[in-house]
VEXTORFI-464027 format. One record per residue (C-alpha): residue in three letters; x, y, z; residue number from 1. Coordinates in nm, 3 decimals. Example, Ala and Ser with C-alpha at 12.3 -4.5 7.8 and 13.67 -1.06 7.14 Angstrom:
<atoms>
<atom resn="ALA" east="1.230" north="-0.450" up="0.780" resi="1"/>
<atom resn="SER" east="1.367" north="-0.106" up="0.714" resi="2"/>
</atoms>
This chain:
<atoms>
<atom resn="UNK" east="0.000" north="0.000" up="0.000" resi="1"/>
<atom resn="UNK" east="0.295" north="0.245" up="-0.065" resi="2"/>
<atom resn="UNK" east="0.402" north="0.335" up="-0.390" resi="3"/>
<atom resn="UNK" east="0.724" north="0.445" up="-0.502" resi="4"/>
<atom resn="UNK" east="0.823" north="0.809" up="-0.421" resi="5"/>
<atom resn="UNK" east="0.503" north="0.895" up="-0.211" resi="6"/>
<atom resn="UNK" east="0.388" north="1.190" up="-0.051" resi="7"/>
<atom resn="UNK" east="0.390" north="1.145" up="0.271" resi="8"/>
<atom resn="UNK" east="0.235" north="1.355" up="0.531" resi="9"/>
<atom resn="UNK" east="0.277" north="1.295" up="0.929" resi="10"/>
<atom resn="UNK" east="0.009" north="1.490" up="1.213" resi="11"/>
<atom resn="UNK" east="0.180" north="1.496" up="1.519" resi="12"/>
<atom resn="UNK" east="0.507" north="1.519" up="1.317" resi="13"/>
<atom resn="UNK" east="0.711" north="1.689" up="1.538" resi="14"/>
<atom resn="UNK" east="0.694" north="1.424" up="1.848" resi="15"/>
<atom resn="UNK" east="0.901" north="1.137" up="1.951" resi="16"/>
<atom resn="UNK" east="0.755" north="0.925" up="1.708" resi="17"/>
<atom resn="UNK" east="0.745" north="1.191" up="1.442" resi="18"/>
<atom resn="UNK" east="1.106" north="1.270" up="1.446" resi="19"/>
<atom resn="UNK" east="1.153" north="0.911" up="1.431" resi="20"/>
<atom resn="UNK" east="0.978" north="0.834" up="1.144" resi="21"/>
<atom resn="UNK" east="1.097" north="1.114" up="0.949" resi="22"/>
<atom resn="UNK" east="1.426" north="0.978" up="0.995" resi="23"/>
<atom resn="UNK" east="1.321" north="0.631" up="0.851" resi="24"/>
<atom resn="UNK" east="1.128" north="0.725" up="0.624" resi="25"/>
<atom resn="UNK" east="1.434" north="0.940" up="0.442" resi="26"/>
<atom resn="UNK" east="1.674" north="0.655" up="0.449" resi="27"/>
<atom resn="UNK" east="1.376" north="0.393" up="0.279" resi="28"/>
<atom resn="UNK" east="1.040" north="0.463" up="0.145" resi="29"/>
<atom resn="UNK" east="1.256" north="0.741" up="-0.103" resi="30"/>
<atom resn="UNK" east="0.940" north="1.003" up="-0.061" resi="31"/>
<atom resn="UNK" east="0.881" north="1.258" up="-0.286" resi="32"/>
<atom resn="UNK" east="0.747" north="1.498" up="-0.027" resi="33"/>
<atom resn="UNK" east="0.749" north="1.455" up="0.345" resi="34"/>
<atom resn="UNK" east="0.509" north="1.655" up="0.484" resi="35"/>
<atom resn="UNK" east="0.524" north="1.725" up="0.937" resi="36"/>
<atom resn="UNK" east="0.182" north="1.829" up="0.976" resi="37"/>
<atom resn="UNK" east="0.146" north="2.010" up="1.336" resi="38"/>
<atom resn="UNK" east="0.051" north="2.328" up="1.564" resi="39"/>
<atom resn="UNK" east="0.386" north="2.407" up="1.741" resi="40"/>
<atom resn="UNK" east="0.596" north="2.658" up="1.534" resi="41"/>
<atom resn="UNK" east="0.904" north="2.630" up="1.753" resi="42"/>
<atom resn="UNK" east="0.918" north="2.246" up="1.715" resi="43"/>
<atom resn="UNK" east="0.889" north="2.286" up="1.367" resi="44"/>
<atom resn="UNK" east="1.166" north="2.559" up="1.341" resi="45"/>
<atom resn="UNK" east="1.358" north="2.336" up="1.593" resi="46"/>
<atom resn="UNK" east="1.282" north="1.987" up="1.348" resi="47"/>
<atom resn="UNK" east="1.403" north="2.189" up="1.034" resi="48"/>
<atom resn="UNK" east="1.733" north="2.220" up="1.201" resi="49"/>
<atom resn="UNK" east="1.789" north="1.809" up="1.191" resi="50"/>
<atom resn="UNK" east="1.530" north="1.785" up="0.882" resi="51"/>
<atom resn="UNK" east="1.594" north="2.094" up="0.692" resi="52"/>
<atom resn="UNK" east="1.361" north="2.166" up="0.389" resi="53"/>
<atom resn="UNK" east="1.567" north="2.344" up="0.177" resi="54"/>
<atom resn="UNK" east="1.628" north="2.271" up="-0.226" resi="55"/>
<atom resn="UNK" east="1.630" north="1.971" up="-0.288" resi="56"/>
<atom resn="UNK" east="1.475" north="1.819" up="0.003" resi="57"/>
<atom resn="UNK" east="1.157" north="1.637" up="0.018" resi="58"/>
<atom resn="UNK" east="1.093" north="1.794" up="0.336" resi="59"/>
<atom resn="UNK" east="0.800" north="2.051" up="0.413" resi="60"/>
<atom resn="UNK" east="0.656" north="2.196" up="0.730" resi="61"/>
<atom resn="UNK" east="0.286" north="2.298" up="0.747" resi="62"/>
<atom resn="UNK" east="0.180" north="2.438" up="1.038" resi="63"/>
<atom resn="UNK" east="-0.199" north="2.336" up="1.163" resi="64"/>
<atom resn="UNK" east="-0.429" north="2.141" up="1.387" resi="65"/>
<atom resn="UNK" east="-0.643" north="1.852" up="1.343" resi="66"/>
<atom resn="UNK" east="-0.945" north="2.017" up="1.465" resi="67"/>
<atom resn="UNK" east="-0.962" north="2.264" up="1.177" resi="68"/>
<atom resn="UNK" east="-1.124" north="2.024" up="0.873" resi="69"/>
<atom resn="UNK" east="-1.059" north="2.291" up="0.650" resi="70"/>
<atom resn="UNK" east="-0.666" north="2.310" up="0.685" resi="71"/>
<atom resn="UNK" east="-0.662" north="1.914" up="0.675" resi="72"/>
<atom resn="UNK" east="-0.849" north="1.954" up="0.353" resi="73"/>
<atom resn="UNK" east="-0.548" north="2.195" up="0.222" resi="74"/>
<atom resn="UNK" east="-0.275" north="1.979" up="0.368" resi="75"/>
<atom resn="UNK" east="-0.393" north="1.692" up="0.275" resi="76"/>
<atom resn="UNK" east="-0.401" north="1.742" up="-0.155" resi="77"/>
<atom resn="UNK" east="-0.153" north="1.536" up="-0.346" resi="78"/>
<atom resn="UNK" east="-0.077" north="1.298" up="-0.037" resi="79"/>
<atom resn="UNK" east="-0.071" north="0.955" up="-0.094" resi="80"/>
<atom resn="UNK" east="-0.011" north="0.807" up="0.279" resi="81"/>
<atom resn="UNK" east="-0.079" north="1.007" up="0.602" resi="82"/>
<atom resn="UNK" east="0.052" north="0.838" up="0.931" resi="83"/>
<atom resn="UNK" east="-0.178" north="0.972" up="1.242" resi="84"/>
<atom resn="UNK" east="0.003" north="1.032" up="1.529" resi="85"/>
<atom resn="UNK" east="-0.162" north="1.366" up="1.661" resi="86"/>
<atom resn="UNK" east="-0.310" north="1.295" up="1.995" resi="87"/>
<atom resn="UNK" east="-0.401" north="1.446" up="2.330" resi="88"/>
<atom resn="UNK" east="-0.218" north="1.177" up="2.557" resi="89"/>
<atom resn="UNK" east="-0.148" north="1.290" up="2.886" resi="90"/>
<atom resn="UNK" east="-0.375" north="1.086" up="3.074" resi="91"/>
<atom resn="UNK" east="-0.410" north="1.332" up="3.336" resi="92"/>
<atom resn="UNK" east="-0.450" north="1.645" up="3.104" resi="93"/>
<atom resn="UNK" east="-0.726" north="1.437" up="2.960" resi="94"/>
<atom resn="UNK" east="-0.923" north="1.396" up="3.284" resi="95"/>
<atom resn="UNK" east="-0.913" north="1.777" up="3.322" resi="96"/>
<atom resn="UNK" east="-0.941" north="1.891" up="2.981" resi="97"/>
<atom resn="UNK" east="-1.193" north="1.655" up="2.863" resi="98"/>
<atom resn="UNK" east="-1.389" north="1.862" up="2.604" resi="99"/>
<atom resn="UNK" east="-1.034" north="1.918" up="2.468" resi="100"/>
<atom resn="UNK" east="-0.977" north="1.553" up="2.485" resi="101"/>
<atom resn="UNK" east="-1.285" north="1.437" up="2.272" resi="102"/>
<atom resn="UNK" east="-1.205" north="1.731" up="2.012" resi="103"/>
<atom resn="UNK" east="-0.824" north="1.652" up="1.931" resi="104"/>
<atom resn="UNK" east="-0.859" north="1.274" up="1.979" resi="105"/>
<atom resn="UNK" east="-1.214" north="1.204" up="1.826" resi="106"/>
<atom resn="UNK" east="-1.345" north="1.502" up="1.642" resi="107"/>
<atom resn="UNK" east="-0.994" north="1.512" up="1.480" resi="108"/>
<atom resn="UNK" east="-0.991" north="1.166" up="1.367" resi="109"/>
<atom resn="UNK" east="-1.326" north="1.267" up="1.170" resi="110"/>
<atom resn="UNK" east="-1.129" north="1.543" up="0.990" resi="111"/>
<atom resn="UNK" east="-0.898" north="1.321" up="0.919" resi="112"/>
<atom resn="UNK" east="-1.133" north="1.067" up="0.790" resi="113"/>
<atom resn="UNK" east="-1.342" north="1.331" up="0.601" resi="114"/>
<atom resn="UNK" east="-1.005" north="1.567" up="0.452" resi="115"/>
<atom resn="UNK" east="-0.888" north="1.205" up="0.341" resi="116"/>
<atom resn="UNK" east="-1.151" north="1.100" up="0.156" resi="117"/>
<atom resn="UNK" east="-1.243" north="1.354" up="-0.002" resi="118"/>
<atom resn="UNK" east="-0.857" north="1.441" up="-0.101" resi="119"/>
<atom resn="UNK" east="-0.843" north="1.113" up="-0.250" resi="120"/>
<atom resn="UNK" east="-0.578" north="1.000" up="-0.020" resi="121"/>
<atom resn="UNK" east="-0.481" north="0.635" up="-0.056" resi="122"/>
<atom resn="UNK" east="-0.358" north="0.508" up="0.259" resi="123"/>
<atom resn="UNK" east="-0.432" north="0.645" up="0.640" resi="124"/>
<atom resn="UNK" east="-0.263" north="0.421" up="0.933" resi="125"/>
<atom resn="UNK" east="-0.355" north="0.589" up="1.251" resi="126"/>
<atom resn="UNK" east="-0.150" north="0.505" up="1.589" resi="127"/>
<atom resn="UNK" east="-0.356" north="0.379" up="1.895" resi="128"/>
<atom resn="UNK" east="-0.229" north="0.279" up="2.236" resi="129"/>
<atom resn="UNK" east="-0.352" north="-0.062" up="2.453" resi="130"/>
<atom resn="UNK" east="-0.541" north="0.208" up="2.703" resi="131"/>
<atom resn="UNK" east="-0.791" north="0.183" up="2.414" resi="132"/>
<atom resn="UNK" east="-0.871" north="-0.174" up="2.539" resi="133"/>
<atom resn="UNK" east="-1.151" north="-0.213" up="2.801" resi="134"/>
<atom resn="UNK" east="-1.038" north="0.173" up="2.864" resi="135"/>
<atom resn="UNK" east="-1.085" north="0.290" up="3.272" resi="136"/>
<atom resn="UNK" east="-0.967" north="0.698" up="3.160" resi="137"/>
<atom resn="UNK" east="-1.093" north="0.921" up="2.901" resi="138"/>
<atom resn="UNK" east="-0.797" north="0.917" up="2.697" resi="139"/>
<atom resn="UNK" east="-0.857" north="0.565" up="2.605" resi="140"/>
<atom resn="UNK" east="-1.206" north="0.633" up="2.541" resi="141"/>
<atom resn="UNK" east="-1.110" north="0.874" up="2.336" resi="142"/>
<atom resn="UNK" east="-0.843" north="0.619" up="2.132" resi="143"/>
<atom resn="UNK" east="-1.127" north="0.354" up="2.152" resi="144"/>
<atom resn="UNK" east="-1.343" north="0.609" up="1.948" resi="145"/>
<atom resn="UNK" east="-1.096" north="0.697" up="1.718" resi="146"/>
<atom resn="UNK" east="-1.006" north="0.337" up="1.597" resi="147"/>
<atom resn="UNK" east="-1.381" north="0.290" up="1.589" resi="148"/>
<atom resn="UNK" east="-1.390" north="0.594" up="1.346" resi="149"/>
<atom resn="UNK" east="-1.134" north="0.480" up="1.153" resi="150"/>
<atom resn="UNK" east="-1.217" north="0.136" up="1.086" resi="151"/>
<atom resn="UNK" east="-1.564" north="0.229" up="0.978" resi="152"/>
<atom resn="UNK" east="-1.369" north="0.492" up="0.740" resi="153"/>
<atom resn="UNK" east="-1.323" north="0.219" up="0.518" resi="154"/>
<atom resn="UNK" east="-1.711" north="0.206" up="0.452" resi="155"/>
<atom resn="UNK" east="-1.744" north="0.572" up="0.430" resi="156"/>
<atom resn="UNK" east="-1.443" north="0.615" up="0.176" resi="157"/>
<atom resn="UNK" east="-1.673" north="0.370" up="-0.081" resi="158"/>
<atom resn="UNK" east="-1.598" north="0.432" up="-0.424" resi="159"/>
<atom resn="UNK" east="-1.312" north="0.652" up="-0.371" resi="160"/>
<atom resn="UNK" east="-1.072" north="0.392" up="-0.236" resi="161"/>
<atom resn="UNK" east="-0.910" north="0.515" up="0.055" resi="162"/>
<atom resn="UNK" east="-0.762" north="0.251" up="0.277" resi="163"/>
<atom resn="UNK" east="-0.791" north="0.359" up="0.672" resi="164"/>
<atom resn="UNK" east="-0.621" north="0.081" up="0.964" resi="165"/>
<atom resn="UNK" east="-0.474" north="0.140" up="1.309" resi="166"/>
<atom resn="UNK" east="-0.160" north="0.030" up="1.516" resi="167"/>
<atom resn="UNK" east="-0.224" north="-0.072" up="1.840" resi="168"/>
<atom resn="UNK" east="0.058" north="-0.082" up="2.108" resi="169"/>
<atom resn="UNK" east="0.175" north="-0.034" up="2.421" resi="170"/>
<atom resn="UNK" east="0.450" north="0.250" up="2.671" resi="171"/>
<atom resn="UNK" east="0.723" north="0.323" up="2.402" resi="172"/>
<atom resn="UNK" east="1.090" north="0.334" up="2.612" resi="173"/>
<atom resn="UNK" east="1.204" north="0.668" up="2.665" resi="174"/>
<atom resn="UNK" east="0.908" north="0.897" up="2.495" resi="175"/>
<atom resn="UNK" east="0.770" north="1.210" up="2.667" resi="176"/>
<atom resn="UNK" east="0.523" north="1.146" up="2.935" resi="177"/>
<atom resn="UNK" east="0.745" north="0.781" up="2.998" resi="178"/>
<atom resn="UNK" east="0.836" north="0.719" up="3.359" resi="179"/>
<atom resn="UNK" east="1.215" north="0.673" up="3.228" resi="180"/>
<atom resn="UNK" east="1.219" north="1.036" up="3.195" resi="181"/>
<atom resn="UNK" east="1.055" north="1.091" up="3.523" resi="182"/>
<atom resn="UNK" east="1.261" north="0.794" up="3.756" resi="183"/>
<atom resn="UNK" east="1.629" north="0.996" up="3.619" resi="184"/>
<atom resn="UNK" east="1.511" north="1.319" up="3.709" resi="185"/>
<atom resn="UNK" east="1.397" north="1.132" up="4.050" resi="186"/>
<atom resn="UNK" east="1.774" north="0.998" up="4.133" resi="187"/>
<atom resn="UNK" east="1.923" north="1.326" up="4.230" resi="188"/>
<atom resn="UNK" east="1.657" north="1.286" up="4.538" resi="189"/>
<atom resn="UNK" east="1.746" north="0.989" up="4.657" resi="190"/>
<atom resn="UNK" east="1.370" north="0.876" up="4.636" resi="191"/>
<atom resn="UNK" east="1.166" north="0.793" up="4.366" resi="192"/>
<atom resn="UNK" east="0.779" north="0.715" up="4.337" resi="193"/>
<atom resn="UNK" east="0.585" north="0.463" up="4.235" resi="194"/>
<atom resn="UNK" east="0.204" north="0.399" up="4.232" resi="195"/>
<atom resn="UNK" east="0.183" north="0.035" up="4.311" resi="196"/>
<atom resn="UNK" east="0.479" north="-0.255" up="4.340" resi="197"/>
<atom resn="UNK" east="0.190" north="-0.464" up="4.119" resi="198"/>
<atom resn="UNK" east="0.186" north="-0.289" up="3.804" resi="199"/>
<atom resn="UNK" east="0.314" north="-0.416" up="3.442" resi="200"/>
<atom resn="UNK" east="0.292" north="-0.254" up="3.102" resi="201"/>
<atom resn="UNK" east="0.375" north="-0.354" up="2.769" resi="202"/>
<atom resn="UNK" east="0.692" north="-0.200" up="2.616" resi="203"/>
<atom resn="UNK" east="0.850" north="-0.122" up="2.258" resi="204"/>
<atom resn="UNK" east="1.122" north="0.103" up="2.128" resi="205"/>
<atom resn="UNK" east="1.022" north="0.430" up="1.934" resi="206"/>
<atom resn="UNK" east="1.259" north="0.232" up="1.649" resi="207"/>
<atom resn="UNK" east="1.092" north="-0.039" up="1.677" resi="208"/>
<atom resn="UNK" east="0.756" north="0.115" up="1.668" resi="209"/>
<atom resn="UNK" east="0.858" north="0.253" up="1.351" resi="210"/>
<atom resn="UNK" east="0.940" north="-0.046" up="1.187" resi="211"/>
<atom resn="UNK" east="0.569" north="-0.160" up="1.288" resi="212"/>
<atom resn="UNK" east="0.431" north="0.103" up="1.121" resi="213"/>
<atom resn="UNK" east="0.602" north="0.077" up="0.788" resi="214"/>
<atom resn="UNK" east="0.578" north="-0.302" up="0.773" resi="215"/>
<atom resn="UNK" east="0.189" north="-0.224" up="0.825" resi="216"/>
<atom resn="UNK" east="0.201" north="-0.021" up="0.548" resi="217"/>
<atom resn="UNK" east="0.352" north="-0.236" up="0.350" resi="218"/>
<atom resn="UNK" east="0.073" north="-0.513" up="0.413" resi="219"/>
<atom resn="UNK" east="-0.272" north="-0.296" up="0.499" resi="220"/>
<atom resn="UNK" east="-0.568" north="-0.375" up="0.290" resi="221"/>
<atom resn="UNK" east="-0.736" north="-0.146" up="0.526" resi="222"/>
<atom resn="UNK" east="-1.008" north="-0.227" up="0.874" resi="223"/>
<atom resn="UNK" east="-0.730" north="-0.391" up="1.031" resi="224"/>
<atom resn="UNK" east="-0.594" north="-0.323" up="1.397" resi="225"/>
<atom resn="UNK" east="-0.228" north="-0.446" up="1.364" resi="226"/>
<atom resn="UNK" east="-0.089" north="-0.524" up="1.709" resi="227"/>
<atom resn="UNK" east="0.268" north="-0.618" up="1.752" resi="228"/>
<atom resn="UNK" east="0.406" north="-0.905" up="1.975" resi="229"/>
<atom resn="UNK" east="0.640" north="-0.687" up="2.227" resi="230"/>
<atom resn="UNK" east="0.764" north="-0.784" up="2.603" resi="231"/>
<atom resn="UNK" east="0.598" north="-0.624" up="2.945" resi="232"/>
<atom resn="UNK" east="0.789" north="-0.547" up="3.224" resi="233"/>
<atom resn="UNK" east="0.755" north="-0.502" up="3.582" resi="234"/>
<atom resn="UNK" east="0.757" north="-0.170" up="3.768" resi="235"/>
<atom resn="UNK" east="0.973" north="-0.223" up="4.038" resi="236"/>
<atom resn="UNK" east="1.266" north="-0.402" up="3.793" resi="237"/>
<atom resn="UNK" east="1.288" north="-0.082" up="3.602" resi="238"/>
<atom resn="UNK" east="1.290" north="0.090" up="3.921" resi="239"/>
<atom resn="UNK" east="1.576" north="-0.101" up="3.998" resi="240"/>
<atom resn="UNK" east="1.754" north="-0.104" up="3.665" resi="241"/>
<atom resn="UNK" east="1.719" north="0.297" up="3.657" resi="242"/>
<atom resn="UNK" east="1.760" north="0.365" up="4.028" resi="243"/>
<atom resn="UNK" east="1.914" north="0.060" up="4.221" resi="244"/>
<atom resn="UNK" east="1.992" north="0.272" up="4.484" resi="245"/>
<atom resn="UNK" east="1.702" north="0.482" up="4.579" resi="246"/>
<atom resn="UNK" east="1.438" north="0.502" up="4.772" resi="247"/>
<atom resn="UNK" east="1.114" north="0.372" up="4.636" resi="248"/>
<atom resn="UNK" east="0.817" north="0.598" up="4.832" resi="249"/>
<atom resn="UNK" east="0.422" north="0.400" up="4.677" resi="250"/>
<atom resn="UNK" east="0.180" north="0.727" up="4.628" resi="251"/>
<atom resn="UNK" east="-0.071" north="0.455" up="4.509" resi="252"/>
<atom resn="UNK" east="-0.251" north="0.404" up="4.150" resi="253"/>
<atom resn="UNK" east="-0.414" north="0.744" up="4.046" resi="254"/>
<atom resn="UNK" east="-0.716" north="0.820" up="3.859" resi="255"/>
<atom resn="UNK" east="-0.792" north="0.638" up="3.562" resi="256"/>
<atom resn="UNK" east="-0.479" north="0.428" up="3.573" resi="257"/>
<atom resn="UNK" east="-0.501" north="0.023" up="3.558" resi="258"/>
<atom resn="UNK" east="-0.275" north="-0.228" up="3.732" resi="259"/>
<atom resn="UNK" east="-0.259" north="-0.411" up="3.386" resi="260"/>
<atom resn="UNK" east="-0.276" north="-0.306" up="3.024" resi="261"/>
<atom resn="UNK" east="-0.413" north="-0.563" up="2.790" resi="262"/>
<atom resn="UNK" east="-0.348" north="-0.479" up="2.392" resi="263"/>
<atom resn="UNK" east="-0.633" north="-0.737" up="2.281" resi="264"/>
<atom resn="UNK" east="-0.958" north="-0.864" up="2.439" resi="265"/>
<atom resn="UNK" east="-1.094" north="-1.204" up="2.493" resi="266"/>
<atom resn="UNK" east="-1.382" north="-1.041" up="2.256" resi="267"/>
<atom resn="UNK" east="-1.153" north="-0.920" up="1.974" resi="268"/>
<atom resn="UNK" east="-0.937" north="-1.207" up="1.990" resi="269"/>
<atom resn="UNK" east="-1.259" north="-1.408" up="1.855" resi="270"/>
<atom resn="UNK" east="-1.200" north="-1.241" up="1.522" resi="271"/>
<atom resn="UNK" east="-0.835" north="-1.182" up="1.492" resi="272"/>
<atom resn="UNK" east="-0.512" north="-1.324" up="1.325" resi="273"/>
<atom resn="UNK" east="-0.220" north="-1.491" up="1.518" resi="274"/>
<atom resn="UNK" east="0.060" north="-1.426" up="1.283" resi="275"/>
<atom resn="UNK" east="0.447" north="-1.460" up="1.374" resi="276"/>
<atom resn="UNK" east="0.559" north="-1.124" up="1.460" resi="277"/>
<atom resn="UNK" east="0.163" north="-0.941" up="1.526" resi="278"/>
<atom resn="UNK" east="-0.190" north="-1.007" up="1.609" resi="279"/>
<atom resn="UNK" east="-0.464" north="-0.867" up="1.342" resi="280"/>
<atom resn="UNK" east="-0.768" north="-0.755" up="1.460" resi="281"/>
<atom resn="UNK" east="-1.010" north="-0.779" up="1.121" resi="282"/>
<atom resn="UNK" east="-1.286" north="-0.568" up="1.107" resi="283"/>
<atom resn="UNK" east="-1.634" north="-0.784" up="1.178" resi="284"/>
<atom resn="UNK" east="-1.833" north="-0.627" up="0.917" resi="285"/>
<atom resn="UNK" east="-1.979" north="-0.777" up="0.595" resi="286"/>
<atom resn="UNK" east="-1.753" north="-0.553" up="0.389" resi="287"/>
<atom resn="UNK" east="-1.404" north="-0.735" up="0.537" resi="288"/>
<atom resn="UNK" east="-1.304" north="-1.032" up="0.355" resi="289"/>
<atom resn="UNK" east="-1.077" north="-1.272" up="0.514" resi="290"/>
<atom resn="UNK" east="-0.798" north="-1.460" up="0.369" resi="291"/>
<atom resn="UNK" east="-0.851" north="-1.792" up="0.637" resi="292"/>
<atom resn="UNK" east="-0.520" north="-1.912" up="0.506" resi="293"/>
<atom resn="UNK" east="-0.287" north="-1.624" up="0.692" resi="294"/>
<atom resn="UNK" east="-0.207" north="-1.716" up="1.053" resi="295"/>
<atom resn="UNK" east="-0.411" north="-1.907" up="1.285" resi="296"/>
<atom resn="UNK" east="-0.688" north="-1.783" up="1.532" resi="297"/>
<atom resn="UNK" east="-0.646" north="-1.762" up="1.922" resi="298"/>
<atom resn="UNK" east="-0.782" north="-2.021" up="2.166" resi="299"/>
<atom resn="UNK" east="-1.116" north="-1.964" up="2.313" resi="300"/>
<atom resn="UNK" east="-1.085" north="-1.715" up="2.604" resi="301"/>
<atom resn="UNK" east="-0.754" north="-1.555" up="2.483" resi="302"/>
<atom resn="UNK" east="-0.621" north="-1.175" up="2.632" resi="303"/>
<atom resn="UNK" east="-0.325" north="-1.040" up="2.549" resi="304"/>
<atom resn="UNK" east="-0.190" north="-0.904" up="2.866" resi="305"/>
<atom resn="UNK" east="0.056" north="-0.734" up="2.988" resi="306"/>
<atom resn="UNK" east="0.047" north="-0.921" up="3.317" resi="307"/>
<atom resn="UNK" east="0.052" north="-1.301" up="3.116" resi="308"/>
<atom resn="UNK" east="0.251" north="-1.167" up="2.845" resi="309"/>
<atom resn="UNK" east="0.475" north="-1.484" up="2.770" resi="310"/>
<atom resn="UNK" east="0.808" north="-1.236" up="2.720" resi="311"/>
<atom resn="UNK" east="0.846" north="-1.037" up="3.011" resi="312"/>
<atom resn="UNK" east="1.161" north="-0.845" up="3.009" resi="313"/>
<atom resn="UNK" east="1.428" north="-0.925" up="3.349" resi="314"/>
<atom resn="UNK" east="1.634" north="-0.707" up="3.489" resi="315"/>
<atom resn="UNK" east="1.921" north="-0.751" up="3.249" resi="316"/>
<atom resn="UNK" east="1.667" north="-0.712" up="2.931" resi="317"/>
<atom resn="UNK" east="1.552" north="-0.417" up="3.038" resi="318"/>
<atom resn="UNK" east="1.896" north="-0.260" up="3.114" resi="319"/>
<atom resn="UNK" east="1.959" north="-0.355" up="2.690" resi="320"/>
<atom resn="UNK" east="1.595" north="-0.173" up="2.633" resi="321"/>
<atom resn="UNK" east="1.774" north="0.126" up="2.823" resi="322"/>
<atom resn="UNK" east="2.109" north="0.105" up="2.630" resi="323"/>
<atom resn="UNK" east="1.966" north="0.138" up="2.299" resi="324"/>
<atom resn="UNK" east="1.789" north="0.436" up="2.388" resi="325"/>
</atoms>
């Protein structure tokens, strides 16, 4: 679902994952334009310094936010694949800013959908997160509601053929808002914090997330929810990979956080794909046809989990996760 020397466009381009992507997406998809779609100026101005856009380069910089259909629709002409990453994701901001929430996360994957569409854009993968499962905080309602959206985009695009899936996965090592950030700033204390001994989440690499998302590409017929197969770790083994020699003080599980993350439910797994690398969640509408012959389905009663996850990362994994960051 990529053809050679695309235009490629990016919302939420100037993030962790953006800057990421860009980078990848230089050195092997060869794009004819590469387009970092966002609303911060001085992030862009800062990006151009790595990524500059000068002659020659296929980079641009367009300056806008997902909420405004109309600049979508502008941005948006001659683009042949748009990755999603623009997101409200602060799960705290969320609970206090929840109008602004439901208009950035869900609202803006509608402009997305609509601009798309109606710009005859040929591929959309938007990124999710596993809070979207069985979500217990508004941002995952909010990511729920997006995939939602974009699944269904598939019907809406009808004649026009524009292909819409989702990514689903879990903490990425190292991003803003990660607790990696937040235990080394911790250190100089001598104490650091932690809600509950208990808690596990699912972990991948902003590299590696990358990779995800352009092998997706590569393979999207569009409805799916692609879900890679990535380790969880405990919270108190980072803890003591990042700060052996601190002081843990508990301040106990906040609002809207779960001890658990789960990336697929028992329900979805009743119509998804095992493969080697990924589950695929395919859509369970009349519209989806399934190729029975790729991968295998999940027993009865499967969840991935981040708590039963098979690979959970040691102490000594997690201290390689940290290295390569």
């Amino acid at each position: 679902m990529i053809p050679d020397n695309p235009t490629i466009l990016v919302t939420g381009g100037t993030g962790s994952f953006g800057h990421q992507f860009v980078r990848s997406a230089l050195e092997e998809l060869n794009p004819r334009k590469l387009i970092v779609f966002s609303r911060d100026e001085l992030k862009q101005h800062e990006m151009r310094r790595e990524f500059p856009d000068g002659m020659g380069s296929p980079m641009r910089y367009f300056i806008g936010d997902v909420r405004d259909g109309e600049r979508l629709q502008r941005a948006f002409r001659g683009v042949d694949v748009i990755i999603h990453a623009a997101a409200l994701k602060q799960v705290p901001a969320c609970e206090y800013n929840p109008f602004e929430a439901i208009q950035t996360n869900v609202m803006g994957a509608k402009n997305i959908i609509d601009a798309a569409i109606d710009q005859r854009v040929q591929t959309v993968l938007a990124l999710s997160t596993d809070k979207a499962v069985n979500p217990a905080n508004l941002y995952g309602a909010t990511k729920l509601c997006s995939e939602k959206l974009f699944v269904q985009g598939n019907y809406y695009a009808g004649e026009k053929q524009t292909s819409f899936s989702c990514v689903r996965y879990g903490n990425v090592v190292g991003s803003r808002g990660s607790v990696i950030p937040v235990f080394r700033s911790q250190r100089s204390s001598g104490t650091i914090t932690i809600t509950d001994p208990r808690m596990t989440r699912f972990w991948i690499t902003l590299p590696q997330g990358v990779r995800f998302v352009i092998d997706c590409l590569r393979c999207m017929k569009g409805g799916e929810i692609f879900i890679p197969k990535i380790p969880s770790m405990n919270i108190m083994d980072l803890a003591a990979v990042v700060a052996p020699e601190c002081e843990i003080k508990y301040s106990g599980i906040r609002s809207g956080e779960k001890l658990h993350e789960a990336l697929l439910s028992e329900d979805e797994a009743r119509h998804t794909r095992e493969l080697e690398t990924m589950f695929v969640i395919e859509p369970n509408f009349g519209w989806w046809e399934s190729n029975d012959s790729d991968g295998s389905r999940p027993p009865e009663g499967f969840r991935y989990s981040s708590e039963t996850n098979p690979e959970i990362l040691d102490r000594p994994g997690l201290a390689r996760y940290l290295e390569s960051l």
